[in-house]
Structures are given as structure tokens and as C-alpha cells.
C-alpha positions in Angstrom: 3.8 34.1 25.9 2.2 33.8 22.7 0.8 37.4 22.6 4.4 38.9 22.3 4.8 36.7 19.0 4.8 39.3 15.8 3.2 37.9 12.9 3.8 38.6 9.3 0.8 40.5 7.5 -0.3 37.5 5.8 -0.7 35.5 9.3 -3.6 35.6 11.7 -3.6 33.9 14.5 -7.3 32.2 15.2 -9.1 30.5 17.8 -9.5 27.1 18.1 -13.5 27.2 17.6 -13.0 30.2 15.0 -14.6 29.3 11.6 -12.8 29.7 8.2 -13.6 28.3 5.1 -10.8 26.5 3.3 -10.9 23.1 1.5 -7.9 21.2 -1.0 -8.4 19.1 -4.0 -7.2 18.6 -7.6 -10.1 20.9 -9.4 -8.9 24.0 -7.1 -6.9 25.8 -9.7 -4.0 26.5 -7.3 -3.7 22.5 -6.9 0.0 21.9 -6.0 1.3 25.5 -6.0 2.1 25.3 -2.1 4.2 22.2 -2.8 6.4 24.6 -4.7 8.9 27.4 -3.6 9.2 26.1 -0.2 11.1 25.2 2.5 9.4 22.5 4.0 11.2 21.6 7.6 11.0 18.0 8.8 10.4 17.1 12.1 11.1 13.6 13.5 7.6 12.3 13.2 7.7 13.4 9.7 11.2 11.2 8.6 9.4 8.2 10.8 6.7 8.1 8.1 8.0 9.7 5.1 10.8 6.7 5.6 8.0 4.1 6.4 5.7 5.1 2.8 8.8 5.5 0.4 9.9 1.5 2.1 13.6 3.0 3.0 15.6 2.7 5.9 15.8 5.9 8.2 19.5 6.2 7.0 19.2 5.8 3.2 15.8 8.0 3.4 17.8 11.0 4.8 20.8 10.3 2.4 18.2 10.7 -0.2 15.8 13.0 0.5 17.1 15.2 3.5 19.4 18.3 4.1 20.6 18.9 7.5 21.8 22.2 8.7 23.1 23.8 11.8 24.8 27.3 12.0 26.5 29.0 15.1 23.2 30.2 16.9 21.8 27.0 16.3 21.5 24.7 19.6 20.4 21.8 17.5 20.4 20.8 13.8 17.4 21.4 11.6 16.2 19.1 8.8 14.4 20.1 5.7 13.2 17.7 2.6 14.9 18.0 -0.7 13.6 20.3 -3.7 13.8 19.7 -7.4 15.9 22.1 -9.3 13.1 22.7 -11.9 12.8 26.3 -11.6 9.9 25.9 -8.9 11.6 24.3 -6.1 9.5 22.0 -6.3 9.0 18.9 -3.3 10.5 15.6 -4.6 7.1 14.5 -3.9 5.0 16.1 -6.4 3.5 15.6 -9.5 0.9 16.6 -11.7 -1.8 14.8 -10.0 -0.9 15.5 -6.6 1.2 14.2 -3.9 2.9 10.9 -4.5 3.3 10.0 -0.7 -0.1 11.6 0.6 -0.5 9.5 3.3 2.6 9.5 4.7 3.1 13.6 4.0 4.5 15.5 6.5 2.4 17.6 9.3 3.1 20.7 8.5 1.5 19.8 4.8 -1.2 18.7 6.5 -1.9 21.5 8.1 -1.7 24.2 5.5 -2.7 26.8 5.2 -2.9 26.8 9.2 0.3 26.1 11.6 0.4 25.8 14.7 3.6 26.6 17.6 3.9 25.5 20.7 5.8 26.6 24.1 6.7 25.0 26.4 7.2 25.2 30.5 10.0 24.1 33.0 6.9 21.4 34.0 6.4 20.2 29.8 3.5 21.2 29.7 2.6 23.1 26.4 1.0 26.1 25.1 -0.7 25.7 21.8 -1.7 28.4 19.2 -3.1 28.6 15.8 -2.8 30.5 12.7 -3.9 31.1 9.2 -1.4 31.8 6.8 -3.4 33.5 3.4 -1.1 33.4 0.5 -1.6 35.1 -2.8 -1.6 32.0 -4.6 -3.7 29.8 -2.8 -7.4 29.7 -3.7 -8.6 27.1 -1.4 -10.1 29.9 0.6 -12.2 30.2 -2.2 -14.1 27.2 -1.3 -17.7 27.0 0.8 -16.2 23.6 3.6 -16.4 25.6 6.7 -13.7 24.3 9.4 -12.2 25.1 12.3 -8.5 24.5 13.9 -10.0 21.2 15.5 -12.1 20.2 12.9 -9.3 20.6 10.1 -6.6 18.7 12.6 -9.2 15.5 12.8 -9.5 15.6 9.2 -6.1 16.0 8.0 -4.5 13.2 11.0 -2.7 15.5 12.6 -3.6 13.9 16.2 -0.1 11.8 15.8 1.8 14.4 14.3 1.2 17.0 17.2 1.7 14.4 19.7 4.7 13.4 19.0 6.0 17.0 17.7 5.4 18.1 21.1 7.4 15.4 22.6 10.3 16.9 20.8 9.2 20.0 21.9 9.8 19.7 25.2 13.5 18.5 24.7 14.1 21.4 22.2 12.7 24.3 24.5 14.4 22.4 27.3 15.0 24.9 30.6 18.9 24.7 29.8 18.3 24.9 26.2 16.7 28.8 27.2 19.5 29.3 29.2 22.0 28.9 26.2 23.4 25.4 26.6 25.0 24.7 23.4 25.7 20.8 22.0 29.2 18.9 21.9 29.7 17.6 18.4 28.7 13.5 19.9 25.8 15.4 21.6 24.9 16.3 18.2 25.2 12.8 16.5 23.3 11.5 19.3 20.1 13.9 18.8 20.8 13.2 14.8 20.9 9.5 15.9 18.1 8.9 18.5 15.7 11.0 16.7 16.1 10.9 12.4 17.7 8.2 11.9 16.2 5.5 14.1 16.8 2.1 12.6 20.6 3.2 12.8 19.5 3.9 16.2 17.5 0.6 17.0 20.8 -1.3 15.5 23.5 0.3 18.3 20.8 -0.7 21.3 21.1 -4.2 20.2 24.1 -3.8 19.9 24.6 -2.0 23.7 26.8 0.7 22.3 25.5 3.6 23.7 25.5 4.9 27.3 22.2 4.8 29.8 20.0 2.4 28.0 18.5 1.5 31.2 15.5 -0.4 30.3 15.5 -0.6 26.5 16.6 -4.5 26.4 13.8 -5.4 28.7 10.7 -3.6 26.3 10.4 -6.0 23.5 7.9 -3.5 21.4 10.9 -0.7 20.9 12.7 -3.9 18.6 9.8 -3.4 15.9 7.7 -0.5 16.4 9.3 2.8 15.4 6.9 5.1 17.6 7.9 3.9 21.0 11.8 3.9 19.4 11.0 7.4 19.2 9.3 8.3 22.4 12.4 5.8 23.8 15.0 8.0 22.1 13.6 11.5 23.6 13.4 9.9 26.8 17.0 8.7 26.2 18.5 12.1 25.3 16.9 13.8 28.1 19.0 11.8 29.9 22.3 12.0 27.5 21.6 16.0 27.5 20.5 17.3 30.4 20.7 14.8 33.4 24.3 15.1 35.1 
């Protein structure tokens, strides 16, 4: 699967125990440019924490901070975070000294300059692959820290991030998603609902507004801790989407 995947000249795809050296910090000279002239694409995981360090509620933190787009060839929406109009495009996040929500950054800043795709099978189980991504700009390659795709994940906390991500995964790569199922407009809200905007999401379980709970009233840990609302909520539109 991943060997038919064309790359753009400045991508490489490596192996997981393939050395590069690479390392980030303020006296690199480059420091911030790859927070600039971006468009940085949120996945769910992402909006969980991104809400969680800037204390708002999932609804007021996409309000905010979020543009949501979906054109015609699009099966589901896509998210990305907010740039500054300063001339750069610059992430709402930055500033001079670095990132001002670095521990609750997205993955893929995390992982720069590597990223990493996934596929997945009718069974969920996925397929991962790595690559290096060597812009013009970046000088962090520069640097003598020797790492490796595992090595760099473990550093940069990108366990969670992947975990999750790939629990999405396997809803968005979904057999009848390949096969060209396309969303009703409340099948949209739902996926919107269950996935970004979660304390919206917690508030209409309570409130048993929405069909096939099932067991949500009976597991007291999805009323206060966001990552099993989430797992909950992919579990849930499985259901919504795909289950007749």
C-alpha cells in the first residue's frame, strides 16, 4: 500500500530504526520559522488538548481558534488552527520565545520535521510509515542529537497522539468510506459533534438526546474524562454511520 504513495522531492520516507540527526531549540537560528506559512490540520486529539491548555470549552475553543472546511469530494469535514494575518501566517500560538501552548501543541508539531500516515484494513488494523520532510528553512538538521522515528516519537509524546489518531483513522478510511459513502448534513454535525466539540457532546448524553447511547449512562468516567468521551464518541459514530 504504502509503496505506491508518491512523495514530493523534499520527502523521504525512513525506516523506523533509520538514524537522522535533527534536534529543536531557541538558539537554532531557524527557531519558529516552521510555525509560520502553514497550514497546520487539527485532528481530534489535537482540539482535546489544545482546548484543555488554553482552559476553554471545546465549543468556544473552536469558535476561536478553528476553521472547518468541507468541499464536494470531501466525505468528512477537515479542521485546521487559525493563522495571524501578519504577513507570515503565522500560528496564533507563537511568539518570539517559542510556543505559548508547548505542552499541549498539536501532534503533527511534535513531530516535525517527520510525519507519519497510516492505512488502514477492513480488520482496523493499521499500517504505519515514516518520513522526513527537509525544508529549506529549517536548520535543525544542522544539529549533532542523533534520533530515530521511535526515539523522536518517545521524546516528543507522541504515544497519545498516534493512539488516538489512529482511532479516528479507522472510522475515516472506513470500508464504506472507500467505497464512496458520502455524509447526510446531521451525519456531519454528528462527526463535528462526537469528535471536536466534545463538552457539547458530553452535555446532549446527559441529556439523552442523541440516538444509540447504549451504555454511556452506565460508565461514570466518560462524565469527566475527555479521552474515553472520545474513544466513546468513535465508538458511537461507528454505530450512527455505518451500522444499519
Amino acid at each position: 500500500m504504502t509503496s505506491q504513495i508518491q512523495l514530493p522531492e523534499n520527502v523521504s520516507k525512513i525506516g523506523s530504526d533509520e538514524p537522522f540527526n535533527f534536534a529543536c531549540h531557541p538558539k537554532v537560528h531557524c527557531f519558529t520559522n516552521c510555525c509560520r506559512e502553514l497550514e497546520l490540520a487539527l485532528t481530534p486529539y489535537d482540539i482535546l488538548r489544545l482546548k484543555r491548555e488554553t482552559r476553554l470549552d471545546s465549543a468556544s475553543f473552536l469558535d476561536r481558534y478553528v476553521i472547518q472546511e468541507q468541499d464536494a469530494t470531501d466525505a468528512f469535514p477537515r479542521f485546521y488552527l487559525t493563522m495571524i494575518d501578519d504577513g507570515q501566517a503565522s500560528c496564533v500560538f507563537v511568539s518570539d520565545t517559542g510556543c505559548r501552548v508547548y505542552s499541549g501543541r498539536p501532534g503533527a508539531c511534535r513531530a516535525y520535521p517527520m510525519g507519519r500516515a497510516v492505512t488502514c484494513g477492513n480488520d482496523q488494523n493499521t499500517e504505519e510509515f515514516f518520513v522526513l520532510l527537509r525544508e529549506p528553512h529549517c536548520h535543525g538538521f544542522l544539529e549533532g542529537e542523533s534520533q530515530t522515528t521511535v526515539k523522536y516519537c518517545k521524546e516528543q509524546g507522541l504515544q497519545h497522539y498516534n493512539y488516538y489518531n489512529d482511532k479516528v483513522a479507522n472510522l475515516l478510511q472506513h470500508e464504506q468510506i472507500r467505497r464512496g459513502m458520502r455524509l447526510t448534513i446531521q451525519q456531519v454535525e454528528f462527526f463535528v459533534l462526537a469528535l471536536y466539540n466534545l463538552d457539547a457532546f458530553r452535555t446532549q448524553l446527559n441529556n439523552k438526546t442523541l440516538p444509540q447511547q447504549d451504555h454511556y449512562s452506565t460508565n461514570k468516567t466518560l462524565y469527566e474524562e475527555d479521552e474515553q468521551l472520545l474513544l466513546y464518541g468513535i465508538e458511537w459514530l461507528h454505530r450512527i454511520l455505518f451500522q444499519k
